[in-house]
FIPA-916743 format. One line per field, with one value per residue (C-alpha): residue number from 0; residue in one letter; x negated, y negated, z negated. Coordinates in Angstrom, 3 decimals. Layout:
N
num: [NUM	...]
residuo: [a	...]
x: [X	...]
y: [Y	...]
z: [Z	...]
//
This chain:
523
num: [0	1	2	3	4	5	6	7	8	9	10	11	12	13	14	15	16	17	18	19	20	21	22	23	24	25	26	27	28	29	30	31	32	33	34	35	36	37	38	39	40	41	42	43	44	45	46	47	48	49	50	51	52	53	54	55	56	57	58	59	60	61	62	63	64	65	66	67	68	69	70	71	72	73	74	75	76	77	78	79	80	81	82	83	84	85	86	87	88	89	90	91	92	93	94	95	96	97	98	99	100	101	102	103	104	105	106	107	108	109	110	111	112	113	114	115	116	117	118	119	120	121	122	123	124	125	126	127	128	129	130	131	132	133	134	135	136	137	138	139	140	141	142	143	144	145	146	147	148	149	150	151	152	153	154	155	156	157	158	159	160	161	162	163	164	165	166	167	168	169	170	171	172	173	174	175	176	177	178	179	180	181	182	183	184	185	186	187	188	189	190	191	192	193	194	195	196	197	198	199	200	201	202	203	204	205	206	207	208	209	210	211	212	213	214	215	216	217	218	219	220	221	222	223	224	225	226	227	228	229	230	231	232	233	234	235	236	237	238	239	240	241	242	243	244	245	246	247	248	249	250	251	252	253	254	255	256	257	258	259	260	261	262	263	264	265	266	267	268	269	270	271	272	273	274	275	276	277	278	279	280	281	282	283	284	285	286	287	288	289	290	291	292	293	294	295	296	297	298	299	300	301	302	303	304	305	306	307	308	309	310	311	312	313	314	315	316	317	318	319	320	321	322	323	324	325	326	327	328	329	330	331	332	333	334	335	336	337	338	339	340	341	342	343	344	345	346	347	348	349	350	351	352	353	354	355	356	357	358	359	360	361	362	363	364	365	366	367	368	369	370	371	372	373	374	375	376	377	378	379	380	381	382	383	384	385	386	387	388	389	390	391	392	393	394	395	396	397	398	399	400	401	402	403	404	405	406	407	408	409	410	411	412	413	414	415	416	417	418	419	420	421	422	423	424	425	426	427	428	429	430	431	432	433	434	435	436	437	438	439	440	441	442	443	444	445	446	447	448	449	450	451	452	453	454	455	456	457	458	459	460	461	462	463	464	465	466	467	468	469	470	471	472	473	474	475	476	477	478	479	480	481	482	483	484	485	486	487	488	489	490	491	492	493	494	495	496	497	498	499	500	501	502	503	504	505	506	507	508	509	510	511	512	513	514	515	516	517	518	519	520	521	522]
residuo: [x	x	x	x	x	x	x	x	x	x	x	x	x	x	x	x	x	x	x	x	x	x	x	x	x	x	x	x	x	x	x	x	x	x	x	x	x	x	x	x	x	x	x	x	x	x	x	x	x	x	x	x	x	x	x	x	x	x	x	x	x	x	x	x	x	x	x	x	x	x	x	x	x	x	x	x	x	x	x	x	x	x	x	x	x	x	x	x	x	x	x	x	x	x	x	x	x	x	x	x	x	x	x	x	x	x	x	x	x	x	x	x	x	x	x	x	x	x	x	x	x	x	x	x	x	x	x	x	x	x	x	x	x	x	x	x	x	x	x	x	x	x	x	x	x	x	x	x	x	x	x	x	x	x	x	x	x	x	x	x	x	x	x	x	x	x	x	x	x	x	x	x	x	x	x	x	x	x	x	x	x	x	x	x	x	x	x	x	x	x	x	x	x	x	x	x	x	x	x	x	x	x	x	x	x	x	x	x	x	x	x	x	x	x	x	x	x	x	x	x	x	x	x	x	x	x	x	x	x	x	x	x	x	x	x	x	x	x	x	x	x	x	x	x	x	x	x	x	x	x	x	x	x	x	x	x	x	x	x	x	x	x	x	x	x	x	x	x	x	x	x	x	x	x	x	x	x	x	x	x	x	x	x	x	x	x	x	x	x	x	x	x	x	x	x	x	x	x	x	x	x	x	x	x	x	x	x	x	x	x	x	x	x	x	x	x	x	x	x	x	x	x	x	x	x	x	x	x	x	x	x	x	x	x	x	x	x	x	x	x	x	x	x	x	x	x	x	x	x	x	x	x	x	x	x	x	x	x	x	x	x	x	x	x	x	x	x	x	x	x	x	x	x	x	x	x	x	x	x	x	x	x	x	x	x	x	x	x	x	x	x	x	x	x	x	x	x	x	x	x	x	x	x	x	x	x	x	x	x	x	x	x	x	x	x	x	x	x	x	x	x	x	x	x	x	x	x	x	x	x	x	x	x	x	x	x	x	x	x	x	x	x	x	x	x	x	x	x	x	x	x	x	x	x	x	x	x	x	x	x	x	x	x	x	x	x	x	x	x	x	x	x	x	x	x	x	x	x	x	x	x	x	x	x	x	x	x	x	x	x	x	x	x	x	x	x	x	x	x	x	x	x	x	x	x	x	x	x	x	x	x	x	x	x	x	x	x	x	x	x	x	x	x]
x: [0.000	-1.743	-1.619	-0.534	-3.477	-1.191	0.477	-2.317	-5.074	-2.881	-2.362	-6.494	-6.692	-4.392	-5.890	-9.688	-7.900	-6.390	-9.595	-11.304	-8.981	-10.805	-9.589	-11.651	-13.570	-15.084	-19.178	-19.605	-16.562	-17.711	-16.830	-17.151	-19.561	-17.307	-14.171	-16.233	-17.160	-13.422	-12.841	-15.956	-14.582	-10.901	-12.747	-15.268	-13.542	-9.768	-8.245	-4.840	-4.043	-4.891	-3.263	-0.229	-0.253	-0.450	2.190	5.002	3.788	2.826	5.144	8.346	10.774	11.305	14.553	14.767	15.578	13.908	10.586	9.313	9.626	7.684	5.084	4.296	4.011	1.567	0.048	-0.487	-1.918	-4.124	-5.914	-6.613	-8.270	-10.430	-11.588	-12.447	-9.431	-7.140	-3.636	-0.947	2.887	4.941	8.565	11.704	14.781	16.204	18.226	20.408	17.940	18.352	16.730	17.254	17.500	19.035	21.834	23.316	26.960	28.256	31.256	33.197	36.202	37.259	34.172	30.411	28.184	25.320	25.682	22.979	24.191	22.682	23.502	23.483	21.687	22.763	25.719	27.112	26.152	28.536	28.558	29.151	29.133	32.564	34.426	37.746	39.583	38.421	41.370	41.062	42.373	46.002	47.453	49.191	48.982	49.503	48.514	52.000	51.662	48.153	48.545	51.779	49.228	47.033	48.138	47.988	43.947	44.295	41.325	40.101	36.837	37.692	35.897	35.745	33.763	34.880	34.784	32.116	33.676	30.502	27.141	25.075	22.528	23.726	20.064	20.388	24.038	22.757	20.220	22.324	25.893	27.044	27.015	31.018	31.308	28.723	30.559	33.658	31.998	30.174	33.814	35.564	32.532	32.872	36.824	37.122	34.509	37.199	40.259	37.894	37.374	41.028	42.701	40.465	41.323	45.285	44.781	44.037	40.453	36.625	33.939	33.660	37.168	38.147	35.929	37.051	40.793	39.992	38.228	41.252	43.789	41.583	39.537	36.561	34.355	33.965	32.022	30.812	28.623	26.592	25.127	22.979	23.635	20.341	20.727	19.575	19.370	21.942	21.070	21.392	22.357	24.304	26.868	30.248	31.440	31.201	32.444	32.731	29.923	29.385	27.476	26.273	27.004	25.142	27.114	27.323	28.994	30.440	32.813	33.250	34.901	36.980	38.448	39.108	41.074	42.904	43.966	45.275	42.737	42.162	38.451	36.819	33.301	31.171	29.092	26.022	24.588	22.492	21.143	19.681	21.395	18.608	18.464	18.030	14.727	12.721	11.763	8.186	6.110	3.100	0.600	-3.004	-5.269	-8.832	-9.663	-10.863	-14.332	-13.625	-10.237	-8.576	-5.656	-4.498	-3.210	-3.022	-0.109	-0.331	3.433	5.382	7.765	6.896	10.910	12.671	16.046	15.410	17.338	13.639	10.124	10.545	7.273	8.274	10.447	7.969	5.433	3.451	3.820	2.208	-0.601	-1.762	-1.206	-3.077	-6.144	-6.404	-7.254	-9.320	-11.800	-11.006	-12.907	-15.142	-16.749	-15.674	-16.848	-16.959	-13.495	-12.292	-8.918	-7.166	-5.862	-2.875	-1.215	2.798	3.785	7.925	10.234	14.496	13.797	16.721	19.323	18.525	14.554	15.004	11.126	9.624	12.593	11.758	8.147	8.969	11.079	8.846	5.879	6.250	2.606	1.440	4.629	2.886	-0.467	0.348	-1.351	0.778	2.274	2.146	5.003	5.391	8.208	9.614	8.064	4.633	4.367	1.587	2.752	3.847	5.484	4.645	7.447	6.470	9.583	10.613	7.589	6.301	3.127	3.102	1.184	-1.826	-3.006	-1.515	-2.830	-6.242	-6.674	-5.146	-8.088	-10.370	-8.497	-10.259	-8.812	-7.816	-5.688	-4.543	-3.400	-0.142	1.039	4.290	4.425	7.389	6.986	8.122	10.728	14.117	13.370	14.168	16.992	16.735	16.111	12.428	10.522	8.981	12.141	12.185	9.263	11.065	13.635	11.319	9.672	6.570	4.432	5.777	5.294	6.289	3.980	6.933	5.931	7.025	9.550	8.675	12.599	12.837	16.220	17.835	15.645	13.794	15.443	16.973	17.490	16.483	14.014	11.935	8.680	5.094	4.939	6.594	3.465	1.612	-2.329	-3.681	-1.098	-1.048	-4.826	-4.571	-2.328	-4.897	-7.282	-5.063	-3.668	-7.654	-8.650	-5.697	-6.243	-9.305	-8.793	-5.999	-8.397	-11.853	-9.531	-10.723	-6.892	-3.962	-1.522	1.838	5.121	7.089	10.184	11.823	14.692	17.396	19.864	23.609	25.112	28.322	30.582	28.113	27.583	23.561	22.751	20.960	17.685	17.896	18.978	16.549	18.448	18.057	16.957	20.200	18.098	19.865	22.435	25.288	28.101	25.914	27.688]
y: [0.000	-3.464	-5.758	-9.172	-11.506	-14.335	-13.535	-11.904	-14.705	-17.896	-18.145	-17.432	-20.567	-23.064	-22.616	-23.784	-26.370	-27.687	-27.709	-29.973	-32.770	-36.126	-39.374	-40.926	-43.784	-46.585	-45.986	-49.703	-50.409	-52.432	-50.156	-50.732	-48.420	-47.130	-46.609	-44.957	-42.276	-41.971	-41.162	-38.718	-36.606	-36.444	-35.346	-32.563	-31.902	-32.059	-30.388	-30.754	-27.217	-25.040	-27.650	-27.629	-23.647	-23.902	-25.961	-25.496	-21.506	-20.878	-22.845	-23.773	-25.957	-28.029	-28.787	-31.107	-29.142	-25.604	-23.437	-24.262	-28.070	-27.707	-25.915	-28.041	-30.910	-28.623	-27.695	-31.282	-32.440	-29.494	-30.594	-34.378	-32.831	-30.640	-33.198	-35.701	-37.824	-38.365	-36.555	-35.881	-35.129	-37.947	-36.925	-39.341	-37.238	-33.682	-32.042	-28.897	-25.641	-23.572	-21.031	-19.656	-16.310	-13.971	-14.601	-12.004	-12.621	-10.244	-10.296	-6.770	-7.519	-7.133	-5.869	-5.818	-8.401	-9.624	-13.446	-16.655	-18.511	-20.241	-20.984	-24.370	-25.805	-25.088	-22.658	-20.517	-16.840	-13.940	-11.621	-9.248	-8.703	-10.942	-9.477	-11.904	-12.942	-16.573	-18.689	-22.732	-25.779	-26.518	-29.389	-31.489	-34.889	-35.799	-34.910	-33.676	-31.049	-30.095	-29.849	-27.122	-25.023	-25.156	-21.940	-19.912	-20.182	-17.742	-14.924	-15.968	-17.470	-21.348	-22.530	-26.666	-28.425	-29.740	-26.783	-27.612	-26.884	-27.198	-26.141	-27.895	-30.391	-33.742	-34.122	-30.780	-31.794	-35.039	-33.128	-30.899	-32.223	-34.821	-37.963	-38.087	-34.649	-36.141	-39.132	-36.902	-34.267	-37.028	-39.144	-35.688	-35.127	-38.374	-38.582	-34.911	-36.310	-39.529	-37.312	-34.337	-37.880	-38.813	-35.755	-35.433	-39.300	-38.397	-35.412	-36.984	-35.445	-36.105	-33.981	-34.120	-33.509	-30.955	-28.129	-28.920	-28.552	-25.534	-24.125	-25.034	-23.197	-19.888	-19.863	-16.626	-19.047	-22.173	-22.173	-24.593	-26.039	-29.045	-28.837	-31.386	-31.610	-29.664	-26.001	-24.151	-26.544	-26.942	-29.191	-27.808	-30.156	-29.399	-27.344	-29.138	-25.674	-24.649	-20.956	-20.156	-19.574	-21.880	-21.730	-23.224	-20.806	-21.313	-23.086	-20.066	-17.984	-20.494	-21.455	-17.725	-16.963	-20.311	-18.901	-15.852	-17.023	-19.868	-16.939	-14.757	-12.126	-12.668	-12.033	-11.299	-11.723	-10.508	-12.817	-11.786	-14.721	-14.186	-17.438	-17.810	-20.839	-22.215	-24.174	-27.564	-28.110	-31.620	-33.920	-35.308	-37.363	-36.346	-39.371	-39.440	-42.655	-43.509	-45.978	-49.708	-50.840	-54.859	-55.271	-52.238	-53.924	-54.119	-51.641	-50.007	-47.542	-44.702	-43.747	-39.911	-38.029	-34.269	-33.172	-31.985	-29.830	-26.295	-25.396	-24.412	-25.901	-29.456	-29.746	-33.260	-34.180	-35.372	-32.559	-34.302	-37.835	-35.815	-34.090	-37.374	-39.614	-36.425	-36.449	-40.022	-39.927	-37.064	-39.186	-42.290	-40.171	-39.084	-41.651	-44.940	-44.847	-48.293	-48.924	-52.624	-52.345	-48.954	-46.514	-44.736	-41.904	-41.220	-38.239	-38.735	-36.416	-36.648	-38.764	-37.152	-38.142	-41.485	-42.363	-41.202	-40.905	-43.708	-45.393	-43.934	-45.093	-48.845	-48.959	-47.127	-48.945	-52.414	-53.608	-51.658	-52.778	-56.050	-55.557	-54.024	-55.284	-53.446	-50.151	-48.411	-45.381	-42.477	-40.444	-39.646	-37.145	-36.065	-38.473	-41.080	-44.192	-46.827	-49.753	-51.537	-54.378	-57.088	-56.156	-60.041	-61.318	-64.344	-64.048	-60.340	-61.342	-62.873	-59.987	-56.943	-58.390	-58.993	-55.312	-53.872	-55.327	-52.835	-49.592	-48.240	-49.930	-46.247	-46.172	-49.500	-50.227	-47.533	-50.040	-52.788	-54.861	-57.269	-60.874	-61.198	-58.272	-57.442	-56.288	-51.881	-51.141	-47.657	-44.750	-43.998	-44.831	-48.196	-49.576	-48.978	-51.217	-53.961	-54.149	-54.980	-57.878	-55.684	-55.524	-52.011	-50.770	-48.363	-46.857	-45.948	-42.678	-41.669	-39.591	-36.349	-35.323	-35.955	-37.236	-34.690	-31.351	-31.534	-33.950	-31.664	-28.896	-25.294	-25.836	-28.040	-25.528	-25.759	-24.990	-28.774	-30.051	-31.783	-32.181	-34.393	-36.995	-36.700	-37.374	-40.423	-41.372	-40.221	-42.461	-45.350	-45.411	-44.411	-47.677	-49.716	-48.734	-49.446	-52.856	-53.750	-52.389	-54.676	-57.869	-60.921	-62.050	-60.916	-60.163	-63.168	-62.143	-64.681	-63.774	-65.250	-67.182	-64.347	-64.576	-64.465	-61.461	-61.556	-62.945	-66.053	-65.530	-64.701	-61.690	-60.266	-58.912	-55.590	-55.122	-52.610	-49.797	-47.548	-44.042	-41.103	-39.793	-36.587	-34.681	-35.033	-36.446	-36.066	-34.681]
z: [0.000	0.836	-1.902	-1.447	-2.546	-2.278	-5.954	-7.856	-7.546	-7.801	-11.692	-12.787	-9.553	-10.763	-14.988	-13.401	-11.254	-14.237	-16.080	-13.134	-13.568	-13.884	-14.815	-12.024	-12.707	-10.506	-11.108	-10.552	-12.884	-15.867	-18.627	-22.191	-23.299	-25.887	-23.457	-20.956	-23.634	-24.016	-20.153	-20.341	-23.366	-21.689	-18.802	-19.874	-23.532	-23.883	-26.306	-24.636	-23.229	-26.308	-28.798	-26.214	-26.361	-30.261	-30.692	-27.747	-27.459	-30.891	-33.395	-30.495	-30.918	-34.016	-35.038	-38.002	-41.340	-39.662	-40.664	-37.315	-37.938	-41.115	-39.111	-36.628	-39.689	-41.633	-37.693	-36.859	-40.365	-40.635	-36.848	-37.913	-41.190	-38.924	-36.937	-40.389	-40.333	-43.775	-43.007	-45.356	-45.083	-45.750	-46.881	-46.243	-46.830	-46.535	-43.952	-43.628	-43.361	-40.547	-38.248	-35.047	-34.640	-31.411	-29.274	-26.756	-24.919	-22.641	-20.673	-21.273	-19.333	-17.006	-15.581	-17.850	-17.171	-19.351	-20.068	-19.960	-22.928	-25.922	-29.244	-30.495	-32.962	-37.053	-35.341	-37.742	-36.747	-36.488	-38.995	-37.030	-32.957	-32.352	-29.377	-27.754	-25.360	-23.565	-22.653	-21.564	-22.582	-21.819	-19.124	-21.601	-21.436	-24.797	-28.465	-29.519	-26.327	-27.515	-31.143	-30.158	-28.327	-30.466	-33.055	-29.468	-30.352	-33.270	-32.455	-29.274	-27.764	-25.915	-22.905	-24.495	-21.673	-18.273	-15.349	-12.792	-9.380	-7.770	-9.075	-6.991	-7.532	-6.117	-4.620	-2.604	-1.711	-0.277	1.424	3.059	3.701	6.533	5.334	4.876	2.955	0.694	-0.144	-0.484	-2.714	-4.792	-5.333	-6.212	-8.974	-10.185	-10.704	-12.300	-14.789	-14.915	-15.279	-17.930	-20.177	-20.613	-21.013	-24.209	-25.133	-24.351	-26.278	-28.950	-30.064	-29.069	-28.973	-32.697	-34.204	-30.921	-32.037	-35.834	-35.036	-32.594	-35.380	-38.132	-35.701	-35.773	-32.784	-32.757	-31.329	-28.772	-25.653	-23.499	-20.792	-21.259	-17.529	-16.282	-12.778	-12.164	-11.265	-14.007	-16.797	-19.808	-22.985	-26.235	-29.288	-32.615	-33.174	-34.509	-36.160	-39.722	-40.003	-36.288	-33.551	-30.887	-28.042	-24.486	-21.536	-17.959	-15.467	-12.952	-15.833	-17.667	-14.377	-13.494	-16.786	-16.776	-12.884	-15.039	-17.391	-15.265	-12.875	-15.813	-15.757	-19.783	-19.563	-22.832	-24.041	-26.800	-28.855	-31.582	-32.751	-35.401	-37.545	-41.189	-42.768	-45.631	-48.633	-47.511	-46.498	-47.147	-43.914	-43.399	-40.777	-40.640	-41.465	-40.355	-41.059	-39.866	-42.733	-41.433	-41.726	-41.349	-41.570	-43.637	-44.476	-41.174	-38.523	-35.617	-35.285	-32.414	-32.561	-31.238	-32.528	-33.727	-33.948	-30.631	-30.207	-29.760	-26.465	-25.058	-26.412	-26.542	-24.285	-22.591	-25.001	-27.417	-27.073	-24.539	-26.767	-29.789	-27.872	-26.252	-29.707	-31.172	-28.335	-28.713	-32.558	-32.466	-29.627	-31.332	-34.412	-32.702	-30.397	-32.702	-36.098	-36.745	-36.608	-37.610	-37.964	-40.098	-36.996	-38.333	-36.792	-36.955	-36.027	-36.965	-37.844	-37.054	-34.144	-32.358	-35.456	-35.052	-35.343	-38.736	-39.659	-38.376	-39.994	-42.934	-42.651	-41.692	-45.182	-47.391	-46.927	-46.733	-47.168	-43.860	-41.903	-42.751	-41.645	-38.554	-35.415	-32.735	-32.260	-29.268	-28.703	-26.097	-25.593	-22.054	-20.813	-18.702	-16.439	-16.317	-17.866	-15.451	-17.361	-20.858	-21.998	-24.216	-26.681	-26.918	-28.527	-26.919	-27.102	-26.212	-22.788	-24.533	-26.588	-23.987	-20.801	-22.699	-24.186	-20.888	-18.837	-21.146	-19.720	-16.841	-13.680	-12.612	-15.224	-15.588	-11.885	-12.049	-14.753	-14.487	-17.156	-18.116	-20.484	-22.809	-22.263	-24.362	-27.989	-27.639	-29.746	-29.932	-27.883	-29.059	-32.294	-31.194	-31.885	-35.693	-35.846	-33.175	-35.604	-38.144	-36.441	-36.005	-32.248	-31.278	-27.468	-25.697	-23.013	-20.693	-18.088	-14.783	-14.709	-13.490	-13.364	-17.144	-17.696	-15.399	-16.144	-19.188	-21.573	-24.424	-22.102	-21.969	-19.058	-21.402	-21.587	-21.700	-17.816	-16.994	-18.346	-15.775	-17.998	-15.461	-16.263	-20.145	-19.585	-18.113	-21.096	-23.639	-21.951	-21.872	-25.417	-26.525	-24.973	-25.951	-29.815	-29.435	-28.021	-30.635	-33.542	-31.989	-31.727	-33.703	-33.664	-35.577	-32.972	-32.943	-34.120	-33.087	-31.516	-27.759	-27.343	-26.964	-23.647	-23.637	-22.288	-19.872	-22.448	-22.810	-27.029	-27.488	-27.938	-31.454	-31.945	-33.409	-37.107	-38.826	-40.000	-42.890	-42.045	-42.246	-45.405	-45.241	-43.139	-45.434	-42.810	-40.325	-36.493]
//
């Protein structure tokens, strides 16, 4: 039999093709000595790929209140101490233990057919294998209608989320269709979404208080399908069950039972879900600090969050913002001893409830908040970073334009930068400092399909890692530290003028907000 070449080299080809890429440098580029050393270590010493395969392999997703999450804390402290820098684990509330465990559904009629589905996050698990009829939501149009149906849920499994007629990306539709049946398919899409959004409102329920009553009436379990418009990818978040399972099904299978049970052919599916609910479990950032030589009392804050959902590995989604805040601070060690400003490292946990850590950290300790020079934040994804905003601060040109012109033009030149820019608030972790009147940036990336395929979904793996990318960012946020730290000014907080938004009244700069210090009410 002739083997095909084609398949067995490829894999051992692509690892040493990884391990070539350079962040190329102009020779005749006038480096600082110091960020030239950076470029050289990214380039012949990265750490990136085993510390990736540690943490997105090795210790998976981390989901706030989990074993995993309090891993990757311990994880992350234990590599700044191995590289010399302080690191400790800084709590800021507690959150509802839980831990994944398996999940297998199976259709059993009317014919047997294994099932891609997922459980989300905190789910109750079942007991015992939970076998039921699925059945769909009703056409009523109004609450009374609904909540008369409702006792019909008693024992059986509901499909909750919006039938996709068409599983299609819209890119491959576009690519593919005439020109009218795109605009036709893409209006249909669009008003099923419309219509999906007020029967729930007419209904009388959201996507809170609808599982709740589903589960009140009896319901074995709900099911449904958070697709994202890409083929293949789903995004997990909480469950909004207490007692019964509830999971995310595929949007192949997911619409093949919902045609079942439309056309009354009372399919039924079998769910084991097994999960370990915990005692609550305390919540940390992880906190590692490269103490100042000059000027210790002030601060430079390199800024990702540690916590992801658990649908997959939560590699772009802020596994990729970790490894390069991490890289940076281990060559920022290394190859910068002298140090003028403190460097601090913030690693946050509960970003995804509502930047919970680094809120945390901006109200428990007030005398760095005040000392900090800037903060610089990344969190979307792989991609090289393209665009820095100046946040609202006036004066945010002076000081970013000035350290940017130390990054290596190679880096530098894939930047956009806006001045003075809208204060951020929310969405990412630079925002809890925003709030706060604080210099917080974030170094915005490319985005690699992020929002559509990676973002909270199961496709979000170690593989969508693209290292040549994250190395440019390790270089850049290296140099920009650096920069921030060497400055002989303390960076201006003084805030713009704000605009007035359509209604003419002026808009507000962000209120900092307490942190959710644990999950009590939390959905």
């Amino acid at each position: 039999m002739r083997i095909n070449r084609f398949f067995a080299v490829p894999a051992v080809m692509l690892a040493t093709q990884f391990s070539w890429a350079q962040v190329k440098v102009d020779p005749k580029e006038n480096l600082n000595p110091i960020v030239k050393s950076f470029v050289d270590e990214v380039n012949n010493n990265s750490q990136l790929e085993g510390m990736a395969y540690e943490l997105l392999d090795g210790i998976g997703p981390r989901l706030v209140g989990t074993p995993e999450m309090l891993a990757a804390n311990e994880w992350s402290a234990g590599k700044l101490r191995s590289w010399g820098i302080d690191a400790n684990l800084q709590q800021f509330g507690t959150w509802k233990g839980w831990q994944r465990g398996t999940t297998h559904v199976d259709m059993v009629f009317p014919r047997v057919k294994s099932l891609a589905a997922t459980q989300l996050a905190w789910s109750p698990a079942t007991k015992k294998a939970i076998e039921a009829e699925v059945v769909v939501l009703p056409k009523v149009s109004n609450k009374a209608e609904f909540d008369k149906w409702l006792p019909s849920v008693k024992g059986k499994i509901v499909l909750m989320a919006q039938y996709q007629k068409i599983g299609r990306s819209d890119e491959q539709i576009k690519e593919f269709a005439t020109p009218e049946l795109y605009e036709k398919l893409k209006e249909e899409k669009a008003q099923a979404a419309k219509d999906f959004t007020a029967y729930v409102k007419n209904i009388g329920y959201d996507n809170n208080t609808l599982p709740q009553a589903l589960e009140n009436a009896g319901a074995a379990g709900i099911a449904i399908s958070n697709w994202t418009g890409i083929m293949g990818a789903n995004r997990i978040f909480g469950a909004k069950t207490s007692k019964i399972p509830m999971i995310d099904i595929d949007v192949e299978d997911y619409g093949m039972l919902y045609r079942m049970a439309e056309k009354g052919a009372q399919p039924k599916i079998k769910i084991d879900a097994q999960s370990k609910v915990l005692p609550e479990a305390k919540s940390f950032n992880t906190i590692g600090m490269i103490k100042g030589k000059e000027k210790p009392e002030e601060y430079v804050i390199l800024s990702a969050h540690l916590d992801s959902w658990d649908g997959a590995q939560g590699a772009t989604d802020n596994g990729t913002g970790t490894l390069t805040m991490l890289e940076a601070m281990r060559i920022l060690k290394k190859y910068y001893p002298n140090n003028k400003r403190t460097i601090v490292l913030g690693l946050w946990g509960s970003e995804e409830q509502g930047l919970n850590g680094s809120r945390g950290f901006v109200a428990d300790n007030p005398e760095i908040i005040k000392g900090v020079q800037a903060v610089f934040n990344q969190d979307n994804g792989t991609g090289r970073v393209v665009n820095i905003s100046g946040q609202g601060f006036v004066k945010a040109y002076d000081y970013i334009g000035k350290w940017l012109d130390g990054v290596p033009k190679a880096v530098r030149s894939h930047i956009k930068t806006d001045f003075p820019g809208m204060p951020g608030g929310g969405g990412s972790d630079h925002a809890s400092f925003v709030a706060a009147g604080v210099p917080g940036f974030s170094l915005g990336s490319l985005n690699w399909g992020y929002f559509g395929y990676t973002w909270h979904t199961t496709k979000d793996t170690y593989d969508k890692i693209v290292f040549d990318e994250v190395k440019n960012n390790v270089v850049l946020t290296a140099a920009l530290a650096y920069m921030a730290s060497e400055d002989p000014e303390f960076t201006n907080r003084e805030k713009r003028t704000m605009p007035k938004d359509d209604k003419g009244e002026t808009i507000q700069w962000p209120e900092a907000k307490e942190p959710r210090r644990s999950s009590k009410d939390y959905k």
